[in-house]
N, C-alpha and C positions, 0 to 999 in steps of 0.2 A: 372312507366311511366304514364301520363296523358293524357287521353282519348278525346276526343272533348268532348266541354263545349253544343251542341247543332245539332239533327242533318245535317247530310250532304247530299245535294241537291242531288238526283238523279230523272233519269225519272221515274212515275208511282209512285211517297211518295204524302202521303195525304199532307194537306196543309190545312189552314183557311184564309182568308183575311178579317182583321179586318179594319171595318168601321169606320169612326169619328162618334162617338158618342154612342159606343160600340155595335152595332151590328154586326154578324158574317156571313160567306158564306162557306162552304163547296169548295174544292179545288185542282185540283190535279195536277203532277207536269209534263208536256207535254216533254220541253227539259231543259237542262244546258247548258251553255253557257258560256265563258269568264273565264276558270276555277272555275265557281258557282258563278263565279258573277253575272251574269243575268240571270232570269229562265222565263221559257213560262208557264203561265199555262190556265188550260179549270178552267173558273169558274161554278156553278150551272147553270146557264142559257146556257151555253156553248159558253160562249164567251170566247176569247183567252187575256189574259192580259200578259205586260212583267213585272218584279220583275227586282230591279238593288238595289244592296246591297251599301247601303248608310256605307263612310268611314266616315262618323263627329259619326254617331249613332250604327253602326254594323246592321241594320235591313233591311231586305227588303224592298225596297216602287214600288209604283207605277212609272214605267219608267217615267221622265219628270213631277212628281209631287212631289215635297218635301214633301207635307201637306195634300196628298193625302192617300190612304188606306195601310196598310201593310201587308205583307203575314206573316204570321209563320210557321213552318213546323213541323210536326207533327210525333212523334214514334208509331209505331205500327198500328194496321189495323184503318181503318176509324171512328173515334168516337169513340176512345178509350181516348181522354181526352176533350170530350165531344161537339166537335168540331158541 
């Protein structure tokens, strides 16, 4: 049986939100929502961003921006892939 390809949203999983133009932010995951479809999270600064999982791409993005930043989420403790 075949495991998830990536993983799965919960509250309190790191996270990175990747900028245009490959800078990165540190991330963490506040709520889930919509069956993982949309997540809350605290960025660095401590601001609150939503994530809504784009069906053309599989990816996170910024709620209400196509072109805008996208989260990843991340295994294991904080900066464990070098987030």
């Amino acid at each position: 049986m075949l495991g998830p390809t990536r993983p799965f949203p919960r509250p309190g999983a790191q996270a990175r939100i990747c900028h245009f133009g490959g800078s990165f932010e540190r991330a963490v995951v506040l709520a889930v929502r919509d069956d993982g479809r949309r997540l809350e999270v605290r960025d660095e600064s401590g601001a609150t961003l939503e994530f809504e999982l784009s069906a053309a791409t599989a990816r996170f993005l910024l709620a209400g921006d196509a072109q805008g930043p996208r989260l990843e989420l991340l295994e294991g403790p904080a900066g464990a892939h070098g987030a």
